[in-house]
C-alpha angles and dihedrals in degrees: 000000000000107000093166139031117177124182108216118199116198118230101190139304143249119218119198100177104195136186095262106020133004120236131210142184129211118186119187148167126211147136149247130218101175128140090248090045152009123185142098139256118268125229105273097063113132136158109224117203141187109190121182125206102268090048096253116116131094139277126201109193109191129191148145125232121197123195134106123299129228089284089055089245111141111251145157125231118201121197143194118193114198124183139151117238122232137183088264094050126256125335128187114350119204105220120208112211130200119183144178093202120100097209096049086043096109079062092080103057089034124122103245139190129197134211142186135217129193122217131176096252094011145038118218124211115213114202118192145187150175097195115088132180102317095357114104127179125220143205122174125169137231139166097356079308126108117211129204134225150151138233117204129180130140105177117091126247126018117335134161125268133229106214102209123207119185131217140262106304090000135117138210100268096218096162133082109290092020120150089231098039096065086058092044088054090048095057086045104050086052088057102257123119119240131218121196133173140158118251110230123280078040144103108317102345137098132280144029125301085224093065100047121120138184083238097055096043078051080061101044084041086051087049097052096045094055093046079060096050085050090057106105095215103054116106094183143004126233131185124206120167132167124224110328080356083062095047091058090042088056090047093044084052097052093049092045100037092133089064112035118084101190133016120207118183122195107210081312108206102228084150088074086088084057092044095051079051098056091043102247142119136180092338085313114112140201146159107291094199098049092036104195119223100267141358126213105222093185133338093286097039142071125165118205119244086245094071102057095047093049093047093055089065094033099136082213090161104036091057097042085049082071096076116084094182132112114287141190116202106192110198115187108210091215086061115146105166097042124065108223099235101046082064090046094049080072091066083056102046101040104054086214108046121116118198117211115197113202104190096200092048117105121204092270083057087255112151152090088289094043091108090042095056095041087058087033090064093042093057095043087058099050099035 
């Protein structure tokens, strides 16, 4: 989403040709006329570049705006444009914003991108965005593999946050209309802070679906749990996951048991590990005990060999026995990926879970109940 466009005009420019690199100096002067923001830039700006011989190197162009923000209070905006030089000119910049303005204020912590456009007597900067008031986007990175997410809260202050982890196939949801996101604007509404991301092989981030396991979603699970409990406002951490999504959020639980408060899981598939035993996934089926290299579920999916034979040994109860927290265990009646006991089994192994069995719910929550035990799992959590 373009939240800035800036036309630059170029007033000169300053050449330092050295023995290893050549600098230059650009100043300029220019304006912006954007819904966020109108102003123009004030005298200082200048466009600092070390270019190489063979016209690779960096350039860092720094300047201050003032003008009046979305809410018509006067403000300044000062920006720093960062961006590495190649053969074929500059590519995607990374802008760094400082502002005095309250309302632009989510400028300064939003994952920004830069572009640049080229006119006969102007050049224009783009700056983009996908984060909004109370919406921030993540990337973290794991393995050689960087995985996405997004932070949502909208009170004010310090609140507790709801970590979400997403099922089998599935993704965060984090757009109008998403699965997840009805349940995100739930939790927030109620005055709790989300966080969503996509395990690897999935949505946006990193990595193939083949290669997916139960173990390493347990890690991007872990790296995004412990970006929460770096976050300075929250006062507690919640997990709440939905099929395989609710298996890694047990586990999660049980290793972490020291740091999450409350534990929801959506029909969580535990009998995946009994599945991956008799040799069968999603209707495919296959030799349990000469497992092949890979199994094609259905045309856009294959699942490596390595994670049927992990999940036949998964100890899925023994670790979530480890958290001694309050959980919720949510089971649908019209259930027809999730055998009921293996959902109930979780009431016997955490001393404080409660299964809830809601006889018109399918496993993607549809049904007659699916409002109730939205508002059912919100009030179990602040309570």
């Amino acid at each position: 989403m373009e939240i800035l466009r800036i036309k630059v005009y170029l007033t000169g420019n300053i050449i330092t040709k050295g023995r290893a690199d050549t600098a230059v100096m650009l100043p300029f002067t220019g304006e912006c006329d954007a819904p966020l923001f109108r102003g123009k830039i004030l005298p200082g700006g200048v466009d600092t570049q070390r270019i190489s011989p063979d016209g690779s190197g960096a350039l860092s162009a720094r300047y201050t705006l003032e003008g009046v923000d979305d809410q018509g209070v006067p403000c300044h905006l000062f920006i720093e444009n960062a961006a590495k030089l190649t053969k074929e000119g500059i590519g995607v910049t990374y802008p760094t914003i400082r502002t005095d303005s309250e309302s632009l204020r989510w400028l300064e912590t939003a994952s920004l991108r830069g572009a640049i456009e080229h006119f006969p007597d102007h050049i224009e900067i783009v700056i983009s965005s996908e984060d909004r008031p109370g919406v921030k986007h993540i990337a973290l990175h794991r393995a050689g593999l960087t995985l996405r997410g997004v932070l949502e809260k909208h009170a004010d202050g310090p609140a507790p946050l709801v970590l979400m982890c997403h099922g089998f196939g599935g993704r965060m949801d984090a757009f109008p209309g998403g699965w997840f996101q009805e349940w995100s604007d739930a939790l927030t509404a109620a005055g709790f802070a989300t966080l969503r991301f996509d395990f690897n092989g999935h949505g946006e981030s990193d990595g193939a679906f083949r290669d997916m396991t139960v173990f390493n979603e347990l890690e991007d699970a872990a790296a995004f749990l412990q970006y929460a409990m770096s976050l300075p406002d929250v006062t507690d951490i919640h997990l709440l996951g939905h099929s395989q999504g609710g298996v890694v959020a047990g586990m999660l639980a049980g290793y972490y048991h020291d740091v999450v408060k409350k534990l929801v899981q959506l029909v969580p598939a535990a009998s995946l590990k009994t599945d991956a035993q008799q040799g069968t996934c999603m209707g495919k089926t296959y030799d349990p005990q000469h497992i092949p290299a890979s199994v094609q579920v259905n045309p856009e999916r294959e699942v490596g060999g390595l994670y049927f034979r992990m999940a036949q040994t998964l100890p899925i109860y023994e670790v979530t026995g480890q958290f001694k927290g309050e959980a919720l265990a949510v089971l649908g009646g019209m259930d027809m990926v999730v055998r009921p006991e293996a959902i109930r089994r979780y009431g016997e192994c955490m001393p404080r879970c409660r299964v809830v069995e809601k006889a018109t719910l399918d496993h993607g929550l549809g049904g007659a109940e699916h409002a109730e035990i939205v508002q059912e799992v919100v009030d179990f959590l602040r309570k």
